[in-house]
Phi, psi and omega in degrees: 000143227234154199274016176272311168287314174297357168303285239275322208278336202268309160314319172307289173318319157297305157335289180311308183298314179298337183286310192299319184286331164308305193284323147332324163292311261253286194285319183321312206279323170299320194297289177336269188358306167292303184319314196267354179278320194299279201316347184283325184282304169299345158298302223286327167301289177292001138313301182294331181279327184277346174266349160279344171276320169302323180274282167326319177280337175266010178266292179340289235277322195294309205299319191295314163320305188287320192288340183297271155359275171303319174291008129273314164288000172247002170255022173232006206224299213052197184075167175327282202317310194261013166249015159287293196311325193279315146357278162341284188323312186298318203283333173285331184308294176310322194276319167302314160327321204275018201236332183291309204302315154305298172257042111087208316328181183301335176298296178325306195282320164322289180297339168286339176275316201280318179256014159281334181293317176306319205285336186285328186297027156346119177291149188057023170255310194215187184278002176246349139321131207304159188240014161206162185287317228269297158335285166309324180285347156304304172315281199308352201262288191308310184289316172301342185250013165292282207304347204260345189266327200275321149342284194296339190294296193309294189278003164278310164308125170288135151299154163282123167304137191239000000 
């Protein structure tokens, strides 16, 4: 091989190795390029996730307070007006559960069932009811504050990138 061909074998070779390195960059760099939108789409998500759970365990905790609340005064007071108000109370209680209920975890939507289930136990509606207030405000007191401990544990802990 006389040395003007091995210039031109050598300008092929040169040439050839830069396209394989564009483009081999080219996709390596799409690849990262996706890798890094997803984690970013997955920050965000869970951002977005941890600032509606955070807003959902804090409605639960206040309605359960106010159910706290009204279910004294209606168990030193009585009448309609106040077993209306406890009603009320429950039924927000309840609608703030079913909102724990959505966005999870799964521990949660457990401690959000036991203490809407608990604020239904009223003394005196049925036979599966607490059988003094004193009794239910305890119950209702102890589950919220399962739930409110298990609360602060789920949002200090960062989620795992997945």
């Amino acid at each position: 091989m006389d040395p003007g061909d091995a210039a031109v074998w050598a300008a092929l070779i040169g040439v050839g190795g830069a396209l394989i390195g564009t483009f081999g960059g080219h996709f390596t760099g799409k690849r990262a390029s996706r890798e890094g939108a997803r984690v970013q789409a997955q920050l965000q998500f869970n951002e977005w996730l941890r600032d509606q759970q955070r807003t959902a365990y804090a409605e639960l905790h206040a309605r359960a307070v106010d159910t706290l609340q009204v279910g004294h005064r209606f168990a030193h007071v009585g009448g309609s007006d106040a077993q209306e108000a406890l009603d009320a109370s429950i039924y927000r209680l309840v609608q703030a559960g079913a909102t724990v209920q959505m966005l999870g975890p799964e521990r949660m939507k457990d401690l959000a069932e036991a203490t809407t289930t608990r604020a239904y136990k009223v003394p005196g509606r049925d036979p599966d009811s607490e059988p003094t207030w004193e009794l239910w405000t305890a119950g209702l007191t102890m589950e919220l504050a399962e739930f409110s401990d298990e609360a602060s544990k789920i949002l200090s802990n960062l989620p795992a990138l997945k």
